[in-house]
N, C-alpha and C positions, 0 to 999 in steps of 0.2 A: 344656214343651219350648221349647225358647232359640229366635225365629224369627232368620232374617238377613236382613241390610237388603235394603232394594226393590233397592238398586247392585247387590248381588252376585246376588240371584235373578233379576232380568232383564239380568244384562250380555249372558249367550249367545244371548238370543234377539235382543238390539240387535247383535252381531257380525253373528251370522248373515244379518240384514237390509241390513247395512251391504254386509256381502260382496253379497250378488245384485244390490245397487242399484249397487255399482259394477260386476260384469261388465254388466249391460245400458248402462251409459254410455257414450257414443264415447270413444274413446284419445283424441282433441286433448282431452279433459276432464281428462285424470290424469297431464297430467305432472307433478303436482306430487308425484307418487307416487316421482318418482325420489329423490328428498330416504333415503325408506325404502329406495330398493334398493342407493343409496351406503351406506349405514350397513347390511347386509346382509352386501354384499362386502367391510369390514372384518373381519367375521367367520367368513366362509365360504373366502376366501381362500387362507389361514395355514396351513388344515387340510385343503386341497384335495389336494394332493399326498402327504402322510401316509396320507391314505386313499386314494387312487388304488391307489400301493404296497400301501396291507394287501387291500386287492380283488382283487390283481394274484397277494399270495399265495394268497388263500384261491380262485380264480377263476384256475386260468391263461391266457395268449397262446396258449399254442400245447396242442392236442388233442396227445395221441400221449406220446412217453417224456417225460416230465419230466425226464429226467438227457442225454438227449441231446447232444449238441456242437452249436455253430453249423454244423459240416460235414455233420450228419448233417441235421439241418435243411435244409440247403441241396439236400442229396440228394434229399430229401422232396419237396420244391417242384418238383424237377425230374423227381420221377416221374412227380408230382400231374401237370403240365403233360403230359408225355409221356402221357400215359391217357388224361388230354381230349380230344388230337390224334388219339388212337387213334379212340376212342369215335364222334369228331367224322366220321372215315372212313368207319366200318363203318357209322355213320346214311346217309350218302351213297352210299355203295354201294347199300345198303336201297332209298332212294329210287329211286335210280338204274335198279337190279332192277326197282322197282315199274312205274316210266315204262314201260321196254322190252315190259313185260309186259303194256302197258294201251295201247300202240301196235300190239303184234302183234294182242291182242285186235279191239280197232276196226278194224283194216285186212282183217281175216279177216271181218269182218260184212257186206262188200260185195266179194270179190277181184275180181269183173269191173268194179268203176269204183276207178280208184287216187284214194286222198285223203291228202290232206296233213293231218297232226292235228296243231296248234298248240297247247301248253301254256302256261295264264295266270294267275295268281294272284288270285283273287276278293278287292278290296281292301275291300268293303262292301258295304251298299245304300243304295237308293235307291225310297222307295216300294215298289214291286213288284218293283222290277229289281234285278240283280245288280248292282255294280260289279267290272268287270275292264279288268283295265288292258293293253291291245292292244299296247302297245311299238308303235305306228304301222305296224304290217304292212295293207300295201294289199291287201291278196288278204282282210282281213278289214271285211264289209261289212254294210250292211242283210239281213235274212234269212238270215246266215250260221248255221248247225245247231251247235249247242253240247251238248256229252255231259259226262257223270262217268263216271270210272270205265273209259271207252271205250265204254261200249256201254247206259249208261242214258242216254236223252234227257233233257237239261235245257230247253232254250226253243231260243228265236233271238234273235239280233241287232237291238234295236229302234231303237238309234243306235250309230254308230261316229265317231270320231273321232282325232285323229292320239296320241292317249294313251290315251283309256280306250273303253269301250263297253258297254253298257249292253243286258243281255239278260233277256227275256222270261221267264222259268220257263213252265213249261207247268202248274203247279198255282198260277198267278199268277188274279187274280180278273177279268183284262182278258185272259184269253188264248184262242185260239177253239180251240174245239171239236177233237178227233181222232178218226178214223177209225183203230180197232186190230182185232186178231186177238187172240181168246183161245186159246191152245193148250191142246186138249183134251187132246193126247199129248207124249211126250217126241223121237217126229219129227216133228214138224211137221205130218204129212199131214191129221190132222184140227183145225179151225182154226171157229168161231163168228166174225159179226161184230158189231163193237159200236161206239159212239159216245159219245165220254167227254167231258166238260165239268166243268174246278175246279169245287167246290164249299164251299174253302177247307179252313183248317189240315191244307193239303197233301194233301188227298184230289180226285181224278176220281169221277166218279159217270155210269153209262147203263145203258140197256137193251141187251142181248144177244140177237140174231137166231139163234136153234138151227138148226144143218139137223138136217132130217127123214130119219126112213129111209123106204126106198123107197117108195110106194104107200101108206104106216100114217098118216104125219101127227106122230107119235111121235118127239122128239127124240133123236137118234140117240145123245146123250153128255150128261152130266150137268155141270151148273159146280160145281165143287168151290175150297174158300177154299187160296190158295196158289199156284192156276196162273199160268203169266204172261202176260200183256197187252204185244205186239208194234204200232209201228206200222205202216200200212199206209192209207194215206190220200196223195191223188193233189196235193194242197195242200203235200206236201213233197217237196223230191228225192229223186231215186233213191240214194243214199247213205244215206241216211236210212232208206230201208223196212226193216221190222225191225231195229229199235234197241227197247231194252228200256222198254214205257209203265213196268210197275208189275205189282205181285204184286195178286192180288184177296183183300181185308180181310173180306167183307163178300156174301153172297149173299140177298135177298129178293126176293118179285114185286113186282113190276112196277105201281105205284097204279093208272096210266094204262090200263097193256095187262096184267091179272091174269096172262093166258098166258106171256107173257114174265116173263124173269128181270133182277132191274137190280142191277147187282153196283157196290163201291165200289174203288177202286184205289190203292195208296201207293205211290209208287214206292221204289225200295230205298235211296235216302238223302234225307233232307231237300234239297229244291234250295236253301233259303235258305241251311245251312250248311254248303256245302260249302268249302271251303279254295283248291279251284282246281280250273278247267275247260277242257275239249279244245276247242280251234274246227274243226269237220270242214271242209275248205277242197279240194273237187275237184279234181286236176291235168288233165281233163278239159272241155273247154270244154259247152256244153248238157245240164248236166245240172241241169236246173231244172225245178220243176213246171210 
């Protein structure tokens, strides 16, 4: 068997080395590389346009009739546009629909105190915090009650300033404590209390105080996973009381107090991802904890 010389069995492993040692080099190293790229573009040049053309057959510009007219093209384009603009509405409508319907909601969660609900666009975060951007509205302040949706409680207001502000979540890891209502019914009338504190990735976690039936000692309603978690805690305004904490994730006893039940709470949207949030703003002077 005829061997071949050492040039030809090791040229490819010498390119190949050459190649990696030159990508890892800096660029002010390899201008002398231009030398090769002028001599390149005398040959690529020539035949750039030839091929473009055969591309352009085999690959058309425009999707749709190949035999079409420029007029009809032209028609196309301005349908195309005309659809957009359509589309463009009926999202805005949508939107629009949605707001109105998430203002009536929040303003019906308190009718005997009127509030003003300020829509803001959440532009980031910040640590724990939200960023939202205030558009410098003065009625928006320290402590000011921030919801999704109208009627799930997100945080409060930990700075404000004449552009942006900076608020709290309440499944934030610096956030205190709440004082809520489990609803045992779908009226209201029977109601446990409980005491929830983050626990992080977005969960509240307490113990829930059962009432008893009369004279027995025996808790009169059972916690079941799914009810919901209302506040009701004398630390935030009266606009505020019952706004939605969180559904309950989660029911076991209690490490501490076996008798007791310590249930865990999600609230119904991510607070970190939300898109944009209500600043509930009183029209009411003294209506503060």
């Amino acid at each position: 068997m005829q061997h071949q010389p050492a040039f030809i069995r090791w040229s490819m492993p010498l390119c190949v080395t050459m190649m990696i040692i030159l990508c890892l080099l800096p660029s002010s190293w390899l201008d002398w590389t231009g030398w090769f790229r002028a001599q390149a573009r005398v040959v690529v040049y020539p035949i750039a346009h030839p091929m473009t053309m055969t591309k352009n057959l085999v690959i058309p510009q425009f999707v749709g009739n190949p035999n079409a007219t420029q007029r009809e093209r032209s028609l196309q384009s301005e349908l195309d546009r005309y659809r957009a603009l359509l589309y463009r509405e009926q999202q805005e409508n949508a939107q629009l629909s949605s707001l109105v319907e998430q203002l009536s909601t929040g303003a019906a969660v308190t009718p005997d105190i009127p509030v003003t609900q300020i829509p803001r666009p959440v532009t980031g975060l910040s640590r724990e915090f939200l960023l939202v951007r205030s558009g410098g509205h003065e009625r928006i302040s320290r402590s000011t009650v921030v919801v999704v949706n109208a009627v799930q409680l997100c945080g409060r207001v930990a700075e404000a300033d004449d552009r942006t502000a900076l608020v709290l979540p309440i499944t934030a890891k610096d956030a205190q404590p709440l004082l809520g209502n489990v609803m045992l019914d779908d009226s209201g009338t029977r109601t446990a209390r409980c005491m929830l504190t983050p626990i992080g990735k977005g969960l509240l976690e307490g113990d829930v105080t059962m009432p008893v039936a009369d004279g027995t000692g025996i808790p009169a309603a059972t916690i079941q996973i799914g009810m919901e978690v209302r506040l009701l805690d004398d630390q935030w305004p009266r606009h505020a009381q019952m706004l939605l904490i969180g559904y309950i994730e989660s029911v076991a006893p209690s490490p501490d107090q076996p008798l007791r039940q310590r249930i865990t709470v999600r609230p119904s949207v991510d607070l970190r991802g939300v898109p944009e949030v209500f600043f509930r703003v009183p029209d009411l002077t003294g209506d503060t904890p």
